[in-house]
Structure formats: structure tokens, C-alpha cells
C-alpha positions in Angstrom: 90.1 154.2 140.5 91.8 152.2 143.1 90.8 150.0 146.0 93.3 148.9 148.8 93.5 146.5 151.8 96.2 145.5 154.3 96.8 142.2 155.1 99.0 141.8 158.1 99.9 139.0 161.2 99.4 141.6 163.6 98.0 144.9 164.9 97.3 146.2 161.7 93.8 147.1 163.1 95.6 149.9 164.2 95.8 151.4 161.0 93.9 154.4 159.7 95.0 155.1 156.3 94.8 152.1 154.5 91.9 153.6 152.5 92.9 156.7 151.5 94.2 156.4 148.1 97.3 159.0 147.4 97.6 160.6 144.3 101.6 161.6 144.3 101.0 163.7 140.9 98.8 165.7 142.5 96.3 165.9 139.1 93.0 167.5 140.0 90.3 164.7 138.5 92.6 162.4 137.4 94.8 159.8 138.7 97.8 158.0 137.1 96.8 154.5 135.4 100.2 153.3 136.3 100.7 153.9 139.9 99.2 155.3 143.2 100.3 155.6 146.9 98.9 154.2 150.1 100.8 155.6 153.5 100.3 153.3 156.9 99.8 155.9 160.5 98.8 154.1 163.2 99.9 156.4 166.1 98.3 159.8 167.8 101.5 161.7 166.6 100.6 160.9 162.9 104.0 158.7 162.4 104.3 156.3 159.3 104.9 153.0 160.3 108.7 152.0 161.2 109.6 149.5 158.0 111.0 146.9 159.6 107.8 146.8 162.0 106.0 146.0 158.5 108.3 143.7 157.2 108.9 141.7 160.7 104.6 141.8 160.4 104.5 140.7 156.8 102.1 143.5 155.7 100.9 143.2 152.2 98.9 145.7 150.0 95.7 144.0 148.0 94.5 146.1 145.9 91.9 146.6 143.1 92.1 148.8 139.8 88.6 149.3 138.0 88.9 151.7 134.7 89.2 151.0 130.6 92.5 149.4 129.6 94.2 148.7 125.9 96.0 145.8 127.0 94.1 142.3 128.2 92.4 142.5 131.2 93.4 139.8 133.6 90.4 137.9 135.1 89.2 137.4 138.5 85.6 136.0 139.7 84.5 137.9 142.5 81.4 137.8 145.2 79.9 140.5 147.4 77.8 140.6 150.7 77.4 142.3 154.0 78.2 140.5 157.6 75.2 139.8 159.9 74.2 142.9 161.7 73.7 143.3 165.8 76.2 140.5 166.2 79.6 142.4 167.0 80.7 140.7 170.3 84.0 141.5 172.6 87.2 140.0 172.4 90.5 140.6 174.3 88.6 144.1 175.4 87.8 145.1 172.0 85.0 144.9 169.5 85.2 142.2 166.5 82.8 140.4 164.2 83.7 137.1 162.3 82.1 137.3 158.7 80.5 134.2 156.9 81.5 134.1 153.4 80.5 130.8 152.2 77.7 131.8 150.0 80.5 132.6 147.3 80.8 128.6 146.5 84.1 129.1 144.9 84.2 125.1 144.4 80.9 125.2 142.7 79.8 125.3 139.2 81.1 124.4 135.7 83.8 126.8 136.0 85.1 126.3 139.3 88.1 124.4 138.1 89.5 128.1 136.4 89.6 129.6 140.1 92.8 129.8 142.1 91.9 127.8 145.4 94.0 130.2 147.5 91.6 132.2 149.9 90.3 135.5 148.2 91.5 138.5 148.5 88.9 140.2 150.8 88.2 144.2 150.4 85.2 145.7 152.9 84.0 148.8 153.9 82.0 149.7 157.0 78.3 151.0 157.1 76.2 152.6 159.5 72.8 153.9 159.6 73.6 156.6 162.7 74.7 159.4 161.0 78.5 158.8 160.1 79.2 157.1 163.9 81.3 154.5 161.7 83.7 157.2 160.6 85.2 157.4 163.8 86.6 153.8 163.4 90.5 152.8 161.4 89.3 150.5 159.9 87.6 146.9 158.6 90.6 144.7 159.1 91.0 141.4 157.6 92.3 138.7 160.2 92.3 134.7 159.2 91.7 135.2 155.6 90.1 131.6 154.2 88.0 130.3 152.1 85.0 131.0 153.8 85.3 134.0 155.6 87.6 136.0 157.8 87.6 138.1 160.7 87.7 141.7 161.6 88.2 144.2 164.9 87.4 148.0 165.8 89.5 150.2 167.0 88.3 154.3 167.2 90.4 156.7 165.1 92.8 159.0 168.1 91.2 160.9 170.2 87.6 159.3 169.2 85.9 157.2 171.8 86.1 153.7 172.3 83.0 151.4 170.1 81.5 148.8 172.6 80.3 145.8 171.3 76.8 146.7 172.3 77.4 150.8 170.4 78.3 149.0 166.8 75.1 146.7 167.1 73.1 150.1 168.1 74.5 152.2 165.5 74.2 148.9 163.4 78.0 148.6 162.2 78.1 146.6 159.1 81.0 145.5 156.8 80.2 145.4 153.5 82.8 142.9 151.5 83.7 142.2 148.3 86.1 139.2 147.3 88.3 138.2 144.4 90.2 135.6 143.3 91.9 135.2 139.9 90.9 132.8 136.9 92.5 131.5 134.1 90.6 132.7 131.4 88.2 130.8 128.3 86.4 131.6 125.5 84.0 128.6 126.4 83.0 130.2 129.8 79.1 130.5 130.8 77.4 133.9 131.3 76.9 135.2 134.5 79.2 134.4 137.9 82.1 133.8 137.7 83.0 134.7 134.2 80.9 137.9 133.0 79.5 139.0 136.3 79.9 139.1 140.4 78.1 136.7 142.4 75.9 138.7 145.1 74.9 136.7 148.9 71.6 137.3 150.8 73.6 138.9 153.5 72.9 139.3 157.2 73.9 136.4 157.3 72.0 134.4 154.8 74.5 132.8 152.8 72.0 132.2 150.0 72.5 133.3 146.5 70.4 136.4 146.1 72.0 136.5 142.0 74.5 135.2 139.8 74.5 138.1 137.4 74.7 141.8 139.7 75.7 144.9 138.0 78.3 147.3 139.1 78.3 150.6 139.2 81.5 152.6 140.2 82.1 156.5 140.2 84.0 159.8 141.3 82.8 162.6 143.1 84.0 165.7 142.2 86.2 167.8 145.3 83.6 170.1 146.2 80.9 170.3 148.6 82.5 169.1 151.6 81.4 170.6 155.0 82.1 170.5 158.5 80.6 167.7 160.5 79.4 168.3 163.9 81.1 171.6 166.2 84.1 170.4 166.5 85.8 170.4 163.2 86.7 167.3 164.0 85.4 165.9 161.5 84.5 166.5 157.2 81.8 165.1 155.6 80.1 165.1 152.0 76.5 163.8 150.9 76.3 161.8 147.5 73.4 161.1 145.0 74.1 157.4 143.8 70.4 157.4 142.0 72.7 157.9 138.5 73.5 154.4 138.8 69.6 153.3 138.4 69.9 150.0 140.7 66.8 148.9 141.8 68.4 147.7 145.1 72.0 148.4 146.1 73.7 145.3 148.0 77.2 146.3 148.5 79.3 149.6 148.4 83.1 149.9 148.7 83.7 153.5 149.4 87.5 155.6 150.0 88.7 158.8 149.6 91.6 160.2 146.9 93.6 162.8 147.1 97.0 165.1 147.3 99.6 163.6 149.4 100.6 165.4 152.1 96.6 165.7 153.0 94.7 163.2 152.4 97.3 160.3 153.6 96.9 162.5 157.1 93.4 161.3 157.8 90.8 158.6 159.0 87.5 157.1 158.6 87.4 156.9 154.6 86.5 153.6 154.4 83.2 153.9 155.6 79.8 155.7 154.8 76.1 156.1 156.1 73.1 155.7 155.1 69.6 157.1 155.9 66.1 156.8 155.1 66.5 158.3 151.7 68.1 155.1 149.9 69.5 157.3 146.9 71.9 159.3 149.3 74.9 158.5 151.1 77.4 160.1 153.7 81.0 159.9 153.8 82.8 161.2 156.9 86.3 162.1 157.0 88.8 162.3 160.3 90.7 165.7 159.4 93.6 164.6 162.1 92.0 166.6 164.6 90.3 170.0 162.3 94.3 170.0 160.9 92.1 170.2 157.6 89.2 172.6 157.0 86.1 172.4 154.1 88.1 174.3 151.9 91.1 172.3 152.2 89.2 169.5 150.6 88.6 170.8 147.3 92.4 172.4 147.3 93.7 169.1 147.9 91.0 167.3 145.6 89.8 164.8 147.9 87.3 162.9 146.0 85.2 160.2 147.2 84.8 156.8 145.0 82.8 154.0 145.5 81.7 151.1 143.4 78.0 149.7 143.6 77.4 146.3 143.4 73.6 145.1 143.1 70.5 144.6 141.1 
């Protein structure tokens, strides 16, 4: 499976497809190892973006493959943790958060020497505890990428309402973050973070270690049992058991949707999810461009959901 993330100078906050993860072959529960597709709509009308817009922007595409492989894997060390929640604040008449990162002490350690010093390549998702509200959002964009955190805005999907400052702290908007950087490999390297296993922060904004050593868990849904959300159509949404994993406390989740193009590269709100008192189940809302696509359309087009777990 596939993770994504546009980095960009400007307005990429504008984007609402940066998550959804195209499968051009069109396979029903597979994807290709080799490739996949990732479309960029920004506008009401459902337009791609203009290609010298991206270029004269210098948009890039970070992204993350996670599946078994014959050839050597490359290495990376990566950390995980959530931003501090009720703190989203305006700015230039919109909603953004700036995200503490510098519990990952990428300078720290025997090993530190193997990590590029570059910043990281930052991927997030955005959580909510109100019933899929965070689904009406683009997306978590990165802005000023360093070495200890980066910055992001909210923007509502078309024809969604606007998210104050004071509705993301009530509906308690999180972004939930994972970063990576490359290493240069060893066969001398100690156990645990960074060589063997992800470094996990407090979170909240607690940039203490909470451990050196978390576990991840990542899986597909299968492309049934979506239903409508709300009356309006409006949106799609589909309820998932994570308790397969067996983590005794889940810190992080990086959630998208994949699917057909044509369909799923039409739609919003994938990278996000909710969560309510029952800690073993989560919600993922999908934008269907305004009802365009019905529950049925779904499993026709195989949208599946995947999401990696990253705890204890």
C-alpha cells in the first residue's frame, strides 16, 4: 500500500485529492508494486491542476510504500505523534495549527550520524472525535517543513462550510503525523529506534518519548460496506474493526482511500477518520463530489480504505 503527501510553496491547502491513492489497472484487491497514481483538484468544477501552476509552485509528491519486497529494502528511521489538541488558532482568515515535532531527536543517539540531516519528510492524517466533521476538510498540508516541525491550514472541501478556529478545537481536530528520513544502513546498528523500530512522542504536545521500540500494524479493508452518511448523500462513510491488530494503545493512524481512477481521484476527505468511545472502531468519511458517487459505487470502483497503526 501506498501513502502520499504534497509538498508545495503555495496554496496547495487547496488540494483535496492528495490522499486518494489511484489504482490505474483497475485490479479489485490488489495494487501494482510498481506504480500508482495520485490526481491534484482543487476547484468546485473538479478541474486537475493547470501543470505549469504546479511546476511554477514546485509541487512534489512524498510518498511511502509499505509491503514485502525481494530486492533490499532501503532504510529510513522514522517517528510518530499527534499535534496538541484545542490549539488551532486563525491566521490570514483561516484556520491553522503549527505542530511541534522535536521529540523525534533526530541528532540523538549512537546512530544519529546514519540519518540524512535534511528535514523529514512529514506524512499526517487528521482525526476527530465528532462523528466524521474532519472529513469535510482537503487536507493536512505541510507548510515550513524543518527539523522540528512544520505547519499546517484548513480549508472545507466545496460546498462544505467554513472550520473556525474555535469549531476544530470543539470537534477536537487533530493531525496525527508520521516522519521519515533515510539512513545509510549497518549491520552494527542497535535495536529499537532508529534502526529496527519507529520512535513514538507523548503527543498533545508533550515532546517526551513515550517508546523507542512501537509496532506497526498496517491493513486493507475490503470494498464493501460503505453507506450513506447523513441525508444528503453528500457524503460516504465505512466503520472499521482495528482490534486485529491487538495494540494495547494505538498512538498514531495514517488513513487514505484506494481505488479505480475515474472515481476515487473525484473525491475528498480520505485523509481523515473518527473516533468514538469504542477505541477498537474507526470511521472514515468520504466526499462523493457532491452524491456524484452512491454506496454501491464504492464497492464497483473498489475503494478500500488503508491505514497503518503505529503504537504499543
Amino acid at each position: 500500500m501506498y501513502f502520499s503527501q504534497i509538498y508545495a510553496d503555495h496554496n496547495h491547502y487547496m488540494i483535496y485529492t492528495d490522499h486518494d491513492i489511484v489504482n490505474p489497472e483497475k485490479t479489485p484487491d490488489a495494487s501494482s508494486p510498481d506504480f500508482f497514481r495520485v490526481w491534484l483538484r482543487n476547484s468546485a468544477n473538479d478541474n486537475a491542476l493547470n501543470l505549469a501552476y504546479i511546476k511554477r509552485n514546485n509541487y512534489s509528491l512524498k510518498w511511502c510504500g509499505i509491503g514485502s519486497t525481494s530486492l533490499p529494502a532501503p532504510s529510513y528511521a522514522m517517528c510518530c505523534g499527534s499535534s496538541r489538541s484545542k490549539q488551532w488558532t486563525g491566521n490570514k482568515g483561516g484556520t491553522s495549527l503549527d505542530i511541534n515535532t522535536a521529540g523525534c531527536g533526530w541528532e540523538e543517539g549512537v546512530d544519529a550520524s546514519r540519518i540524512a540531516k535534511a528535514p523529514p519528510w512529514y506524512f499526517t492524517t487528521l482525526r476527530d472525535t465528532a462523528n466524521g466533521k474532519s472529513a469535510s476538510i482537503r487536507t493536512a498540508p505541510i507548510y515550513n517543513p524543518v527539523q522540528t516541525g512544520f505547519r499546517t491550514y484548513l480549508a472545507p472541501l466545496p460546498g462544505q462550510p467554513a472550520i473556525t478556529p474555535n469549531l476544530a478545537n470543539n470537534y477536537n481536530f487533530d493531525v496525527q503525523w508520521c516522519a521519515v528520513k533515510p539512513m545509510a544502513g549497518t549491520t552494527g546498528g542497535a535495536a529499537g529506534y532508529p534502526c529496527t523500530a519507529p520512535r513514538v512522542i507523548v503527543g498533545n504536545g508533550d515532546q517526551a518519548v513515550q517508546t523507542n521500540n512501537a509496532k506497526i500494524c498496517c491493513e486493507k479493508t475490503g470494498s464493501s460496506g460503505w453507506k450513506v452518511s447523513g441525508k444528503s448523500g453528500t457524503f460516504l462513510e465505512k466503520t472499521i474493526d482495528i482490534s486485529l491488530c491487538n495494540m494495547k494503545k494505538v498512538h498514531v493512524t495514517l488513513v487514505n482511500v484506494r481505488g479505480d481512477e475515474g472515481s476515487v481521484d473525484h473525491t475528498g476527505g480520505a485523509g481523515a477518520f473518527s473516533m468514538g468511545s469504542d477505541p477498537n472502531l474507526m470511521k472514515v468519511n468520504v466526499w462523493t463530489n457532491n452524491g456524484k458517487y452512491k454506496f454501491y459505487d464504492a464497492e464497483r470502483f473498489h475503494w478500500h480504505v488503508q491505514y497503518c497503526l503505529v503504537g504499543i
